[in-house]
PQR file of N, CA, C, O and H, with PARSE charges and radii, in Angstrom:
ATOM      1  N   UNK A   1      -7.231  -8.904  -6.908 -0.4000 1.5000
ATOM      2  CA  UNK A   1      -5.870  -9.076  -6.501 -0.0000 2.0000
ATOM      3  C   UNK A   1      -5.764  -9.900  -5.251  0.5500 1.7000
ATOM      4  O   UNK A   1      -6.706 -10.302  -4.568 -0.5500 1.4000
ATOM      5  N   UNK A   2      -4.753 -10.053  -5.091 -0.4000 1.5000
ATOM      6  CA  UNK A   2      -4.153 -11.185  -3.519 -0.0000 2.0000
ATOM      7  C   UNK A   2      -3.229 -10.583  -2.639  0.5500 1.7000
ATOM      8  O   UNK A   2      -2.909  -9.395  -2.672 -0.5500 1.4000
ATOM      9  H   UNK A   2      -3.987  -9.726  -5.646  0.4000 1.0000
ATOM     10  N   UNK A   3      -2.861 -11.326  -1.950 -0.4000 1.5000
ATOM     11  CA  UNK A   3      -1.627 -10.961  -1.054 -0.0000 2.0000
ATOM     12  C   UNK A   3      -2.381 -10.533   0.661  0.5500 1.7000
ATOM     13  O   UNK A   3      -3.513 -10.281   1.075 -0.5500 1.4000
ATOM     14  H   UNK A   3      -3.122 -12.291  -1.923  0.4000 1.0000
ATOM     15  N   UNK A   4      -1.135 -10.631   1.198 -0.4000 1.5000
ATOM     16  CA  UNK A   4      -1.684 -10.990   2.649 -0.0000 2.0000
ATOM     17  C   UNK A   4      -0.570 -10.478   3.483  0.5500 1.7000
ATOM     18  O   UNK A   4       0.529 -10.043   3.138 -0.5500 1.4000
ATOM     19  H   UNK A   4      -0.216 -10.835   0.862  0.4000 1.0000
ATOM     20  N   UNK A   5      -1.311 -10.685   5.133 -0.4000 1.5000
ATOM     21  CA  UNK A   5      -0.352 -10.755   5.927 -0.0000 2.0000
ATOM     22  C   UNK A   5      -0.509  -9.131   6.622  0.5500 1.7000
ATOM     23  O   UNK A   5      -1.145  -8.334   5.933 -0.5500 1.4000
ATOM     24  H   UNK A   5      -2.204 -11.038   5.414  0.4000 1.0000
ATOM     25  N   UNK A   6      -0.007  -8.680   7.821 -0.4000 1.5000
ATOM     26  CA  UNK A   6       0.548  -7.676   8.251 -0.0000 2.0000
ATOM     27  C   UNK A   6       1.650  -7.102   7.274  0.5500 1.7000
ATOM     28  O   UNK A   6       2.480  -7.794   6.685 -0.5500 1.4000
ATOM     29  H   UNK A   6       0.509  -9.327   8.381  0.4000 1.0000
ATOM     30  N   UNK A   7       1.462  -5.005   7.154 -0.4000 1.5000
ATOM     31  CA  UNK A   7       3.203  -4.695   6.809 -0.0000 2.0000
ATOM     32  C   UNK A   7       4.290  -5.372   7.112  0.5500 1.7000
ATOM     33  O   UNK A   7       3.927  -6.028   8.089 -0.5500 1.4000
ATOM     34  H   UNK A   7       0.788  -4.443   7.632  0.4000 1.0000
ATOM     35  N   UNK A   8       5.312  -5.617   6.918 -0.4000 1.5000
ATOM     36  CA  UNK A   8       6.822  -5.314   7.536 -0.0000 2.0000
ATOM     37  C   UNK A   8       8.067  -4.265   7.515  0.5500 1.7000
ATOM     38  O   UNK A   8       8.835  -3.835   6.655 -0.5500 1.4000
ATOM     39  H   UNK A   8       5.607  -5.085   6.125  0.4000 1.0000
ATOM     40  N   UNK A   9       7.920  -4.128   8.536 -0.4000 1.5000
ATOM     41  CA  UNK A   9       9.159  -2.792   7.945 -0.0000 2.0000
ATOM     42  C   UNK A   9      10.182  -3.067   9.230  0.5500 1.7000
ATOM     43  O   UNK A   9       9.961  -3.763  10.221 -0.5500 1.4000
ATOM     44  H   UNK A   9       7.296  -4.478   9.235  0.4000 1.0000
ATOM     45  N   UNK A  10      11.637  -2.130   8.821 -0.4000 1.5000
ATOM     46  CA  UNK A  10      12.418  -2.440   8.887 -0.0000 2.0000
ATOM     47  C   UNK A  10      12.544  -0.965  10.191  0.5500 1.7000
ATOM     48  O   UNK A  10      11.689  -0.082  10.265 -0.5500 1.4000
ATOM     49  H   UNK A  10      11.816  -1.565   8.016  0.4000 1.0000
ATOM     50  N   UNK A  11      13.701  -1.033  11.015 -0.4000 1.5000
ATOM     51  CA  UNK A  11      13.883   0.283  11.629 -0.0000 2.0000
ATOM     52  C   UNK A  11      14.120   1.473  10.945  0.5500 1.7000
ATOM     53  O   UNK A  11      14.137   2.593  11.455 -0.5500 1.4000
ATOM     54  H   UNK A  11      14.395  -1.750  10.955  0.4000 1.0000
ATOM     55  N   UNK A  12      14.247   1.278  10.124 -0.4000 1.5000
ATOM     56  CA  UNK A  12      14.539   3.099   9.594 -0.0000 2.0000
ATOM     57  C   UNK A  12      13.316   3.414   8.779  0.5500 1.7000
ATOM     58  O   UNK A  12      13.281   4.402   8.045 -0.5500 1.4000
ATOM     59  H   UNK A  12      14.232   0.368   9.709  0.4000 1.0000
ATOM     60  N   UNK A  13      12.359   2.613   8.899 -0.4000 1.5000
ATOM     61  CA  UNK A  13      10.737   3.027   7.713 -0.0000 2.0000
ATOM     62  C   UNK A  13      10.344   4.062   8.858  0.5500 1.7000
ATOM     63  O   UNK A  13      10.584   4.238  10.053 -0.5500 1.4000
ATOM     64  H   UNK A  13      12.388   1.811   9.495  0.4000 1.0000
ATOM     65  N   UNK A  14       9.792   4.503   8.090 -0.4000 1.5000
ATOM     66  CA  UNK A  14       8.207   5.878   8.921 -0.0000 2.0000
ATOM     67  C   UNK A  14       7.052   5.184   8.095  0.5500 1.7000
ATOM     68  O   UNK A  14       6.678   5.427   6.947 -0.5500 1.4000
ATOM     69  H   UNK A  14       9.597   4.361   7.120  0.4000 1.0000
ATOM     70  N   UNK A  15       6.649   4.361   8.896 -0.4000 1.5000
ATOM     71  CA  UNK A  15       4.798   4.054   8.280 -0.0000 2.0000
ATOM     72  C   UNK A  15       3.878   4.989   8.527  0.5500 1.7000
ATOM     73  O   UNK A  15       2.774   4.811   8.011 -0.5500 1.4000
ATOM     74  H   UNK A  15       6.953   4.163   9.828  0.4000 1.0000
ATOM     75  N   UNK A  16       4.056   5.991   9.218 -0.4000 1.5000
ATOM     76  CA  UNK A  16       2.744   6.932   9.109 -0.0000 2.0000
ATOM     77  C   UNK A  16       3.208   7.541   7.358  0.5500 1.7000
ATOM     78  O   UNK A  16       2.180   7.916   6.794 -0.5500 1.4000
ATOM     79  H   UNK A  16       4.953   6.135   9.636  0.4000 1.0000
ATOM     80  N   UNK A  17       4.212   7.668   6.639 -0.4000 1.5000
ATOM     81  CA  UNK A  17       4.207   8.264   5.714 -0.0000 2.0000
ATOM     82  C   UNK A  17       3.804   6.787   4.630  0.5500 1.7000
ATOM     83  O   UNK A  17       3.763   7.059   3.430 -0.5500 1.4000
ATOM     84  H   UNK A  17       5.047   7.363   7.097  0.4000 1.0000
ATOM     85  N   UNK A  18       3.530   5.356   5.002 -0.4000 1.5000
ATOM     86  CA  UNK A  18       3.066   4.696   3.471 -0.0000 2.0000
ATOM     87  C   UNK A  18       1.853   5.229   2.801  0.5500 1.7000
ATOM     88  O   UNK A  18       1.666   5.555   1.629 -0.5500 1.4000
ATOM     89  H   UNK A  18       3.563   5.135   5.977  0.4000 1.0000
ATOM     90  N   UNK A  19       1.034   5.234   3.895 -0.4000 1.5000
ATOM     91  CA  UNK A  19      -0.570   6.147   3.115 -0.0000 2.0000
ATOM     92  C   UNK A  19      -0.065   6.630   1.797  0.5500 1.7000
ATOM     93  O   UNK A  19      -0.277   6.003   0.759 -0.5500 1.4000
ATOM     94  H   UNK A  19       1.185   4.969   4.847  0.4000 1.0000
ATOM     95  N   UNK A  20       0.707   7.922   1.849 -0.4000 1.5000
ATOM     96  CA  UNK A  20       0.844   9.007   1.383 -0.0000 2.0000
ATOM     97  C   UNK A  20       1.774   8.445  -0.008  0.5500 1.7000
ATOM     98  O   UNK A  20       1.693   8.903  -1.147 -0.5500 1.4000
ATOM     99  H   UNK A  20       0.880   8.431   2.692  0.4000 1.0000
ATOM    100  N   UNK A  21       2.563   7.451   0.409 -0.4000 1.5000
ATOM    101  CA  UNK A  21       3.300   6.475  -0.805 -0.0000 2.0000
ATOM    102  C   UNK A  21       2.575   6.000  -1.499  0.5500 1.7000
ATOM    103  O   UNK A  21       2.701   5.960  -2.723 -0.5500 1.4000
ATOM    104  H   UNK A  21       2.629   7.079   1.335  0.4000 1.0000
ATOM    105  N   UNK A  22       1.304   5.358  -0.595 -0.4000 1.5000
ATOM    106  CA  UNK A  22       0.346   4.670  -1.577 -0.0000 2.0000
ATOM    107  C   UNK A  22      -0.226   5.910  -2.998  0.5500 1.7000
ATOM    108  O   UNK A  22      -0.073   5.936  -4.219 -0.5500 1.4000
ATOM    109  H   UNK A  22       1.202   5.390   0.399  0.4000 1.0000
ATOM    110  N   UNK A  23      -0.770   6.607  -2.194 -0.4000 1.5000
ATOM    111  CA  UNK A  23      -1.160   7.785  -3.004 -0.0000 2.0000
ATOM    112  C   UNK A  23      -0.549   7.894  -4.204  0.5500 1.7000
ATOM    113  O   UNK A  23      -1.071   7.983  -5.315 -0.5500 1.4000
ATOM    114  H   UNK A  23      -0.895   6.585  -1.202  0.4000 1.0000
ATOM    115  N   UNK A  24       0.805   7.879  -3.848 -0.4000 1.5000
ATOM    116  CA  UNK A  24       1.467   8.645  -5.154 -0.0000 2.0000
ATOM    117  C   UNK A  24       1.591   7.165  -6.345  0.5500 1.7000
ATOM    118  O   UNK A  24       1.334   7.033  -7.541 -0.5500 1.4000
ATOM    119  H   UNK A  24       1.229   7.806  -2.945  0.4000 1.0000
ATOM    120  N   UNK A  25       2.014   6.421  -5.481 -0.4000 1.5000
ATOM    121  CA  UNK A  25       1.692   5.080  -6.545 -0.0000 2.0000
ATOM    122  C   UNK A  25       0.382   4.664  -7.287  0.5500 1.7000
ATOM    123  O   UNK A  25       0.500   4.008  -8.321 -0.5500 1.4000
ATOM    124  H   UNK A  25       2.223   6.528  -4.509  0.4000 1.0000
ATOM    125  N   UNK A  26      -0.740   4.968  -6.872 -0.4000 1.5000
ATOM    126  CA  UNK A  26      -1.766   5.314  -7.485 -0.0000 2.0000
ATOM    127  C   UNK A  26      -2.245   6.249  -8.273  0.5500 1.7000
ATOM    128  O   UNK A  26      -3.276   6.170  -8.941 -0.5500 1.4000
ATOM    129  H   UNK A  26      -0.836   5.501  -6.032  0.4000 1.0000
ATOM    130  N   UNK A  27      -1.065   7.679  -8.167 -0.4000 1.5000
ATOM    131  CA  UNK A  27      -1.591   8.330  -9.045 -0.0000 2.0000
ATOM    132  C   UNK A  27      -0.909   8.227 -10.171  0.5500 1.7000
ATOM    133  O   UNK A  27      -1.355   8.710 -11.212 -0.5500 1.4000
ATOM    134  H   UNK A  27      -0.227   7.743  -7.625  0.4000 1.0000
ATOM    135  N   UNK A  28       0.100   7.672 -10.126 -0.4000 1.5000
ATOM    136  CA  UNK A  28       0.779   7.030 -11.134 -0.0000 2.0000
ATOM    137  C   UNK A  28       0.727   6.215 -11.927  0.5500 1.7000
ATOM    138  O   UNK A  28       0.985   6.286 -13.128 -0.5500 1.4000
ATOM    139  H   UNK A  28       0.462   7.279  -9.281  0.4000 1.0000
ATOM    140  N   UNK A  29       0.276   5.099 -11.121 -0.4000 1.5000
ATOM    141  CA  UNK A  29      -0.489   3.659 -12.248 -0.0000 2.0000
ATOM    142  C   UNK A  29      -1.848   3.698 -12.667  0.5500 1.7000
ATOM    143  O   UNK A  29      -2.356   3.388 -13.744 -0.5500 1.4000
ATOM    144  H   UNK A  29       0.066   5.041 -10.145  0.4000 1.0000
ATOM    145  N   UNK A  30      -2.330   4.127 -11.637 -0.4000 1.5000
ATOM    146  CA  UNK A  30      -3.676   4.692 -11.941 -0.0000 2.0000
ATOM    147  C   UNK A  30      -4.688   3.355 -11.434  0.5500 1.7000
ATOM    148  O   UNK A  30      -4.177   2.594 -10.613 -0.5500 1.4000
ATOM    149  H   UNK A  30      -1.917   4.378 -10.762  0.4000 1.0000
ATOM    150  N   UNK A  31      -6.174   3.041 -11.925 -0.4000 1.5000
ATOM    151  CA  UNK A  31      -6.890   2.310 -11.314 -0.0000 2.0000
ATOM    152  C   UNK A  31      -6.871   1.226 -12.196  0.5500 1.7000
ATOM    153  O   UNK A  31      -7.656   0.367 -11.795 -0.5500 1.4000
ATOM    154  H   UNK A  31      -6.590   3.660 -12.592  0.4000 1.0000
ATOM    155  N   UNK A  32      -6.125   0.805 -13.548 -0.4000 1.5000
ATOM    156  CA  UNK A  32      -6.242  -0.379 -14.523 -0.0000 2.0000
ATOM    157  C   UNK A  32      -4.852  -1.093 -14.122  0.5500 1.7000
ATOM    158  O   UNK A  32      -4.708  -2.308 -14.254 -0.5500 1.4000
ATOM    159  H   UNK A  32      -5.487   1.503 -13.873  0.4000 1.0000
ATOM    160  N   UNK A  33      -3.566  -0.017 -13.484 -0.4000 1.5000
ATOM    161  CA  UNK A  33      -2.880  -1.088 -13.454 -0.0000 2.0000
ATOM    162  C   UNK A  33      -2.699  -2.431 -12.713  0.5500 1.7000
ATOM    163  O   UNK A  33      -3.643  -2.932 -12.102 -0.5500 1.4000
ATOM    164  H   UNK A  33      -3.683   0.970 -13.377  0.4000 1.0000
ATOM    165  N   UNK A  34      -1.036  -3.223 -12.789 -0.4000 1.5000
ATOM    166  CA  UNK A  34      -1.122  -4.167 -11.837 -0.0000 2.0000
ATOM    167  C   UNK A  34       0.344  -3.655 -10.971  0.5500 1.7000
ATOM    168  O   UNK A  34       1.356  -3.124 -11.428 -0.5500 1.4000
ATOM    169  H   UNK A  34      -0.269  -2.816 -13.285  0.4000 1.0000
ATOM    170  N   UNK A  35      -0.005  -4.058  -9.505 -0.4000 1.5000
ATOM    171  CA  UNK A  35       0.973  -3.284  -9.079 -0.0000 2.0000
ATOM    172  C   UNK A  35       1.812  -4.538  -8.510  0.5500 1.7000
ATOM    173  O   UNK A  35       1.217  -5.581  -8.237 -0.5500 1.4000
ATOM    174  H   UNK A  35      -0.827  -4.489  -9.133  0.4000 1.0000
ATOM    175  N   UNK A  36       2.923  -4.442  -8.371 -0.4000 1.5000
ATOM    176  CA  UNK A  36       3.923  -5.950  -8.476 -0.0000 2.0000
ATOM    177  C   UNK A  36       4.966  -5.504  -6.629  0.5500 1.7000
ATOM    178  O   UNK A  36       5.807  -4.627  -6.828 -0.5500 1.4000
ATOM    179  H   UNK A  36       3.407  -3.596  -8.593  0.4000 1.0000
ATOM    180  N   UNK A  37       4.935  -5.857  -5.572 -0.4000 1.5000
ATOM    181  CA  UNK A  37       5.003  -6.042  -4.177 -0.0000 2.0000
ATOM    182  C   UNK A  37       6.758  -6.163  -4.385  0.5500 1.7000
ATOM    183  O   UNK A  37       7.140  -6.197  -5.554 -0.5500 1.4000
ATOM    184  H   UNK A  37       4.252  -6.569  -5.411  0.4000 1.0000
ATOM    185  N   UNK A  38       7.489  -6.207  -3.627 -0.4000 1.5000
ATOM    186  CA  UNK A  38       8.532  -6.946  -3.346 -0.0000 2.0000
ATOM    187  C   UNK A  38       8.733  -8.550  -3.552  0.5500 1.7000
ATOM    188  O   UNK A  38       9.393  -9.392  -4.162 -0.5500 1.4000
ATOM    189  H   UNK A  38       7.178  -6.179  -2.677  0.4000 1.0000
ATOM    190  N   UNK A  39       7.697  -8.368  -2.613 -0.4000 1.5000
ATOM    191  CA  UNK A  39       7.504 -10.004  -2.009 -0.0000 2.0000
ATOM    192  C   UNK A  39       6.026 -10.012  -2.712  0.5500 1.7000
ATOM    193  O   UNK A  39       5.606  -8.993  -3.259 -0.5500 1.4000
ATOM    194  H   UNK A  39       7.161  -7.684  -2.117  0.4000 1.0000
ATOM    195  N   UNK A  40       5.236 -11.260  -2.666 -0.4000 1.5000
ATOM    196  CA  UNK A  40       4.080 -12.224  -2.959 -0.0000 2.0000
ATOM    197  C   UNK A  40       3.496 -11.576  -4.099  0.5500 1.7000
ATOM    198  O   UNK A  40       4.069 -10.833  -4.896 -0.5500 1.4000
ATOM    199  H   UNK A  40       5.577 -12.088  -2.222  0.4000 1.0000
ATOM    200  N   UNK A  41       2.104 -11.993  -4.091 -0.4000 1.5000
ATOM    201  CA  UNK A  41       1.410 -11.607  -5.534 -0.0000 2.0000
ATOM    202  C   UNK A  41       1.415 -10.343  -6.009  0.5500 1.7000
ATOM    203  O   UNK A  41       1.635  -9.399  -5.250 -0.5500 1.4000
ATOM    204  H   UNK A  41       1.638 -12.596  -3.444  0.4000 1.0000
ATOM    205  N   UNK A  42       1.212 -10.202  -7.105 -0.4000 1.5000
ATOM    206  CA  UNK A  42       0.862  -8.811  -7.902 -0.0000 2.0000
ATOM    207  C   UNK A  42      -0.538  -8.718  -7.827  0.5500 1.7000
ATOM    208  O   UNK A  42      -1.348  -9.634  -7.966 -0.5500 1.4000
ATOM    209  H   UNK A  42       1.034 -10.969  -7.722  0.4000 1.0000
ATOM    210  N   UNK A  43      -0.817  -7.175  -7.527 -0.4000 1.5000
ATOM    211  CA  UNK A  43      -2.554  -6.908  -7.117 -0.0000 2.0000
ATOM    212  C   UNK A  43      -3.004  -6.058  -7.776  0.5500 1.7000
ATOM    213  O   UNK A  43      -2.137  -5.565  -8.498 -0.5500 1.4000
ATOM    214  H   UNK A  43      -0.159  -6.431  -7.415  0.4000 1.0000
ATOM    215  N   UNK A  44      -4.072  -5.574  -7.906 -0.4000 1.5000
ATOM    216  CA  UNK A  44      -4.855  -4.231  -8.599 -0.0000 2.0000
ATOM    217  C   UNK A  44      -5.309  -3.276  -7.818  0.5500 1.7000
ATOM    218  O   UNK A  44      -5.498  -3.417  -6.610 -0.5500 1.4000
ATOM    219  H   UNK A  44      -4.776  -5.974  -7.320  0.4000 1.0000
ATOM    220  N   UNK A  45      -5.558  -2.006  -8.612 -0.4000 1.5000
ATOM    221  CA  UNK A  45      -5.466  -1.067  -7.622 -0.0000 2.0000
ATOM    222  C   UNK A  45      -6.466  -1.125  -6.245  0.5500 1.7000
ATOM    223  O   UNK A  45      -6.165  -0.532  -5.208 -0.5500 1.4000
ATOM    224  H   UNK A  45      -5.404  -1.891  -9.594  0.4000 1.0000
ATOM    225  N   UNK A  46      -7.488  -1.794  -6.375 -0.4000 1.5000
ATOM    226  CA  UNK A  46      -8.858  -1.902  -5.193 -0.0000 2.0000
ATOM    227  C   UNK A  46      -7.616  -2.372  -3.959  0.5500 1.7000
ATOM    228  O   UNK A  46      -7.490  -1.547  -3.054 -0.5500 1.4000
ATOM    229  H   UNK A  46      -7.732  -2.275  -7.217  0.4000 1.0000
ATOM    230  N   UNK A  47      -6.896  -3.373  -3.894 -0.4000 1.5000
ATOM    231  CA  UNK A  47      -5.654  -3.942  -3.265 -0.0000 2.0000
ATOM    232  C   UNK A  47      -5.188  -3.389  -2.696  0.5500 1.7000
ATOM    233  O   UNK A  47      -4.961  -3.682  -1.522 -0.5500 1.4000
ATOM    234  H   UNK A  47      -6.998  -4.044  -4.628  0.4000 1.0000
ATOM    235  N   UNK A  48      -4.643  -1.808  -3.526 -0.4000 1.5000
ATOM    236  CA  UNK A  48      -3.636  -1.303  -2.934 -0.0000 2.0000
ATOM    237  C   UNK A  48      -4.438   0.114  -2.248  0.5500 1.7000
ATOM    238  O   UNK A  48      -3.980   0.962  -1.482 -0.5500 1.4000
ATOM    239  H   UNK A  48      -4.827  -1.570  -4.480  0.4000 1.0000
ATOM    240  N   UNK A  49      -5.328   0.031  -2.643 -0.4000 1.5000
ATOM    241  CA  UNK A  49      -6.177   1.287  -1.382 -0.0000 2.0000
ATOM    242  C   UNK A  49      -7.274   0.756  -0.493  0.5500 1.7000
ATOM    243  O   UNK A  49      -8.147   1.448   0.029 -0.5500 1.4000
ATOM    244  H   UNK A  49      -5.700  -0.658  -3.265  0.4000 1.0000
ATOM    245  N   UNK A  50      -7.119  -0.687  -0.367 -0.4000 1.5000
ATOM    246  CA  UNK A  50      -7.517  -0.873   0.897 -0.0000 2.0000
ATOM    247  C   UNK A  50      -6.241  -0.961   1.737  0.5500 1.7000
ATOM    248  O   UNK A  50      -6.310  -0.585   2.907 -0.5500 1.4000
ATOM    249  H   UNK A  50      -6.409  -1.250  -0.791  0.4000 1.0000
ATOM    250  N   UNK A  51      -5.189  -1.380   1.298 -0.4000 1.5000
ATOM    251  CA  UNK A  51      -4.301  -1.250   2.168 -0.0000 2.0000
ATOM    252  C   UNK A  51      -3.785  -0.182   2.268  0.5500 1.7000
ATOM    253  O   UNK A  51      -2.955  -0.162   3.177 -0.5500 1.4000
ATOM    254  H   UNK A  51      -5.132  -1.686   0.347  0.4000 1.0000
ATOM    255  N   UNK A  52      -3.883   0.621   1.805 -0.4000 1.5000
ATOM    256  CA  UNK A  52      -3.823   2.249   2.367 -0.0000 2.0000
ATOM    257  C   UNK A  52      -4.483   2.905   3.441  0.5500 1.7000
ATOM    258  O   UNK A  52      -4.021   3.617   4.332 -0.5500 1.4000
ATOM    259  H   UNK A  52      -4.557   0.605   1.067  0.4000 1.0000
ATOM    260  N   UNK A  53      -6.006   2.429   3.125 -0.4000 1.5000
ATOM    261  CA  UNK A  53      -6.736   2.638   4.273 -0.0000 2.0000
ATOM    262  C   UNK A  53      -6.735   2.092   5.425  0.5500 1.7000
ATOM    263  O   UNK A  53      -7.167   2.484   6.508 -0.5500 1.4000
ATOM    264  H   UNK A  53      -6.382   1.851   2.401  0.4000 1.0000
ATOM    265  N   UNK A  54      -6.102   0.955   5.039 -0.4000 1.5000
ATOM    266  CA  UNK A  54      -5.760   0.174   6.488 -0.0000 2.0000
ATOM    267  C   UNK A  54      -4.569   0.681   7.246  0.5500 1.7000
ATOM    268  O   UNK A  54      -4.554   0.629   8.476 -0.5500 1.4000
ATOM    269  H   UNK A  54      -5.751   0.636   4.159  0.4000 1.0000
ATOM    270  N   UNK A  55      -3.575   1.166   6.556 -0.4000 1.5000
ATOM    271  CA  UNK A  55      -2.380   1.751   7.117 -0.0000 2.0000
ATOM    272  C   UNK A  55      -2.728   3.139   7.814  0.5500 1.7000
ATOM    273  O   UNK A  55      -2.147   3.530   8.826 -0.5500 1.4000
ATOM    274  H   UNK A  55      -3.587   1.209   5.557  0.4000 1.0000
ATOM    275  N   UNK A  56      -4.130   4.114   6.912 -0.4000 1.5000
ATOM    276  CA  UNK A  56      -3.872   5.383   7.668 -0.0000 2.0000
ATOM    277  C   UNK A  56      -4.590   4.815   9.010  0.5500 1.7000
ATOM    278  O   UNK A  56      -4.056   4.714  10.115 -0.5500 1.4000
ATOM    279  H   UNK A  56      -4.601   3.796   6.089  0.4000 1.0000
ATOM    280  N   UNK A  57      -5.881   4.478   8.673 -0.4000 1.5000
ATOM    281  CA  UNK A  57      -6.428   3.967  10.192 -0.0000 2.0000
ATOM    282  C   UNK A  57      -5.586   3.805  11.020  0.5500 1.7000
ATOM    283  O   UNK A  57      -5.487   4.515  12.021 -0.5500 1.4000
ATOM    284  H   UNK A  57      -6.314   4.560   7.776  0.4000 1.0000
ATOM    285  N   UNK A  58      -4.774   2.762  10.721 -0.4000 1.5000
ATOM    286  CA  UNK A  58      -3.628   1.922  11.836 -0.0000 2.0000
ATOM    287  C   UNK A  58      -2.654   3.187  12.612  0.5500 1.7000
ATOM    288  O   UNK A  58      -2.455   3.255  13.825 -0.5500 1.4000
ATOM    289  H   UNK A  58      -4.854   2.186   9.909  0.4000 1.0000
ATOM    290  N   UNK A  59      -2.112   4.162  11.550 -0.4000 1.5000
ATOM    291  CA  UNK A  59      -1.251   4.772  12.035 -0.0000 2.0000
ATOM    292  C   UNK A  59      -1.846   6.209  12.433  0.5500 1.7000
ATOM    293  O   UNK A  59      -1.310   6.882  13.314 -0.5500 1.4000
ATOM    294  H   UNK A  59      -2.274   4.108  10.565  0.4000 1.0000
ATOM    295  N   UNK A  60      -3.283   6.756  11.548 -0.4000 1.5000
ATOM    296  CA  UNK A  60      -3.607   7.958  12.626 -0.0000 2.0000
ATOM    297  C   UNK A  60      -3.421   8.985  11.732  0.5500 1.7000
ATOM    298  O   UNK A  60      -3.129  10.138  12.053 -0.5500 1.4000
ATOM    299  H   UNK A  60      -3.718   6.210  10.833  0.4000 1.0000
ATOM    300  N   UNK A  61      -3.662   8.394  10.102 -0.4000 1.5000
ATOM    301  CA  UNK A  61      -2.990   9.765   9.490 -0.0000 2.0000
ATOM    302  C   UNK A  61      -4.080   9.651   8.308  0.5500 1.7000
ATOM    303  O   UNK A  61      -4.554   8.536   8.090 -0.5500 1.4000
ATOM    304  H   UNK A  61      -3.898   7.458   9.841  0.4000 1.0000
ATOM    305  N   UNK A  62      -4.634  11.107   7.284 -0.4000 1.5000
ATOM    306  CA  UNK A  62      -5.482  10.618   6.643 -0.0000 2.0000
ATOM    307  C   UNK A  62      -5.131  10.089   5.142  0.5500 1.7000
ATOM    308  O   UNK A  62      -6.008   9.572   4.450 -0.5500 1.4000
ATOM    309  H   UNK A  62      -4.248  12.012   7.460  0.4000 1.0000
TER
END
């Protein structure tokens, strides 16, 4: 998968809770799907739990 860049969020997000979003979006699509962003490329799941892990690191949460 692709895609880049720092999060963005808006004032009313809580990023210590995306981890935990990620989670549930993963347990949902599971590890074959493709997961489709707002914005830029569509990625696979390896994609979307490194950027999970990058978010809990960042924010302090597991």
């Amino acid at each position: 998968g692709g895609g880049g860049g720092e999060p963005q969020a808006g004032g009313d997000a809580i990023p210590a809770r995306w981890p935990a979003a990620l989670d549930r979006l993963l347990a949902l699509g599971g590890e074959d799907a493709v997961y489709v962003p707002g914005h830029g490329a569509a990625v696979d799941a390896a994609f979307v739990h490194a950027q999970r892990d990058a978010l809990a690191a960042r924010f302090g949460v597991a």
